[in-house]
C-alpha positions in Angstrom: -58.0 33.8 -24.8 -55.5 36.4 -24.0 -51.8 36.1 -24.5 -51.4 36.1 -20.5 -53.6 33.3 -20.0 -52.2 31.3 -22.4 -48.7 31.9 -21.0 -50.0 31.3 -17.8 -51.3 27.9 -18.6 -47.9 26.7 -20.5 -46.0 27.7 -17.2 -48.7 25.9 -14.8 -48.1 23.1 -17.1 -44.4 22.8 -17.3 -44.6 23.5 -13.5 -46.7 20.3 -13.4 -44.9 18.1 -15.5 -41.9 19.3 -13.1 -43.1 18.4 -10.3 -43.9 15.4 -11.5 -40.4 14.5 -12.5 -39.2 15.5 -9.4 -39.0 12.4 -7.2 -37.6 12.3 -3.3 -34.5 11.0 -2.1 -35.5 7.4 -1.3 -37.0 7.0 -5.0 -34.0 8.4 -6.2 -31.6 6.1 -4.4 -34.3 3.1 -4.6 -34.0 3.8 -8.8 -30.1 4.1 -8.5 -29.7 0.9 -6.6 -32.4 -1.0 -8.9 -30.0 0.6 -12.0 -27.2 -1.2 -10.5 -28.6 -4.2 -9.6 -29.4 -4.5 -13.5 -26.0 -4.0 -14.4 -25.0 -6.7 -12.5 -27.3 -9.3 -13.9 -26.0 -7.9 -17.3 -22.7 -8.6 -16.6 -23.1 -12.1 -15.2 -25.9 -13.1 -18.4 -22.7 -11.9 -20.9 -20.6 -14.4 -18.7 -23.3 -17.1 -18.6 -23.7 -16.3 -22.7 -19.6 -16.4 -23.3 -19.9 -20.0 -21.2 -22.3 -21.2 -23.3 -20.8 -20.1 -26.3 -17.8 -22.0 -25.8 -19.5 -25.2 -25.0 -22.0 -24.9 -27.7 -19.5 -24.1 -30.6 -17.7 -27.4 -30.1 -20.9 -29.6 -29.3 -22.6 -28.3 -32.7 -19.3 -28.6 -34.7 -20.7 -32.7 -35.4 -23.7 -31.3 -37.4 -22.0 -29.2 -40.1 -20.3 -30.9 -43.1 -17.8 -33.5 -42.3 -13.8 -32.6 -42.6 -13.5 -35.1 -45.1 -15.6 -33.2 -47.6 -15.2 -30.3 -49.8 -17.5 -28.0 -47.7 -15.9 -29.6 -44.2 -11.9 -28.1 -45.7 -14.0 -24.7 -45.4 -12.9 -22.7 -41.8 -16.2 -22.8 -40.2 -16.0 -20.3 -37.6 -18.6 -20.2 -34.7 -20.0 -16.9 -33.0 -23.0 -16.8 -30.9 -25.7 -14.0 -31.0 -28.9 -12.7 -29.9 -29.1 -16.6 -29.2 -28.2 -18.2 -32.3 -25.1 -19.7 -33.6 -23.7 -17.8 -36.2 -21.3 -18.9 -38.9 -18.8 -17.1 -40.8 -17.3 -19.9 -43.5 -14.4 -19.1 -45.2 -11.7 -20.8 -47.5 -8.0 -21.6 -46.3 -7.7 -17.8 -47.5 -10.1 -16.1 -45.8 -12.1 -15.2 -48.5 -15.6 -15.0 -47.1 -17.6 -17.5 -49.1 -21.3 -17.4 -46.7 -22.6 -16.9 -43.8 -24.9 -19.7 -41.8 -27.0 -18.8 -39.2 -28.6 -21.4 -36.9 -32.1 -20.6 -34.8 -33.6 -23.0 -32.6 -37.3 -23.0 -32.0 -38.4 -25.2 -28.7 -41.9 -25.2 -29.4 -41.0 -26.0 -33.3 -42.0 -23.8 -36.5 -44.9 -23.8 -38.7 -43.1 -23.6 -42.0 -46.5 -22.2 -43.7 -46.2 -19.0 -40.9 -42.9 -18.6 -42.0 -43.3 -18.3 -45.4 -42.1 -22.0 -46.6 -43.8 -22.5 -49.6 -40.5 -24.2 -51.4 -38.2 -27.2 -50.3 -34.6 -27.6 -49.7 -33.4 -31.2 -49.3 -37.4 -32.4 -49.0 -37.2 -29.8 -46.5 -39.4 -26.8 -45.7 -37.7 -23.8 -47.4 -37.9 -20.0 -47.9 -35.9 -19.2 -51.1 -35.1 -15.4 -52.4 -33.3 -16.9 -55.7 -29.9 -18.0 -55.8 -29.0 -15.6 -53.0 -30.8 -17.2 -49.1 -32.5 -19.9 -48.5 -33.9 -20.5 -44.8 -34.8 -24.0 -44.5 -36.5 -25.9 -41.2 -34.7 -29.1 -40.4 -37.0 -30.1 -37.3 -36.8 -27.5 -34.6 -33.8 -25.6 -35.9 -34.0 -23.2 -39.0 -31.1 -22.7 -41.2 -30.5 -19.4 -42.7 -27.6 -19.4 -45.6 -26.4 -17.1 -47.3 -23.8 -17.1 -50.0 -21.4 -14.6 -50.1 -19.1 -16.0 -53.4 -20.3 -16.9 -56.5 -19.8 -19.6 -56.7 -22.5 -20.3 -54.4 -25.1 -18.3 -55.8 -27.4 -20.5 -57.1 -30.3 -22.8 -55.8 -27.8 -25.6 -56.8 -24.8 -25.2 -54.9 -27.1 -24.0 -51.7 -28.5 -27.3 -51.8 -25.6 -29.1 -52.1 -24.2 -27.3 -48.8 -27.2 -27.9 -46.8 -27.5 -31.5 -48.1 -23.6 -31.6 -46.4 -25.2 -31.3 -42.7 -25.9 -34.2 -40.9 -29.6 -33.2 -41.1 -30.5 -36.4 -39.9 -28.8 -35.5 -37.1 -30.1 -32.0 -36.7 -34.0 -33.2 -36.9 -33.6 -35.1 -33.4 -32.2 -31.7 -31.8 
């Protein structure tokens, strides 16, 4: 094939692909006012999702470790993402000591799918050792992970799952 041809080809092509993109003025308003209509159902989900937010922060503060106890004197503060609760724990210093996150699964989890081979509690569990353990406490799955030493081990993880009312937590 000669070199004209095959210039000739790339330009009817590029032509086509063009003309293709090329859309009238109706589609172009119709895609301007669908844009827009997005945005707005954007904005009021991030309202709906800060709503939310502040009423489930408060409601779910009963399930972590009660004030009385060592891990309840921790600041346990709430954040909600990509719909889960997210907690940042910290001492009276604001040294970051771990992280909890907090997934809920309406049509419940089948720890063997996940990966739960081990227990936490008598719980189903997914352990990486002495740094995360995810553990399924009915339709909710716990992910923690220790940020301060003194909470890196299987141990101590234990010991601040075991401080949720997971009694509690099983009926949600």
């Amino acid at each position: 094939m000669s070199l004209i041809k095959r210039i000739a080809i790339v330009a009817l092509v590029a032509s086509l692909g063009q003309a293709m993109a090329q859309t009238t003025p109706a589609e172009t308003t119709a895609k301007l006012k669908r844009a827009a209509e997005i945005q707005t159902q954007v904005s009021q989900l991030l309202v709906e999702m800060a709503a939310l937010k502040d009423g489930l922060c408060p409601s779910f503060q009963q399930y972590l470790p009660k004030a009385d106890s060592h891990y309840g004197q921790w600041v346990w503060d709430c954040q909600f993402s990509d719909g889960s609760l997210f907690y940042l724990v910290s001492d009276a210093a604001k040294h970051r000591l771990a992280t909890v996150q907090v997934f809920y699964h309406p049509a419940g989890v089948d720890p063997k799918t996940r990966g739960m081979q081990a227990t936490c509690n008598g719980l189903p569990a997914m352990r990486i050792l002495d740094t995360r353990v995810w553990v399924l406490v009915g339709k909710l799955e716990l992910r923690l992970e220790p940020r301060d030493k003194s909470l890196q081990n299987d141990a101590a993880m234990d010991a601040l799952i075991k401080a949720f009312d997971l009694a509690g937590l099983a009926k949600l």
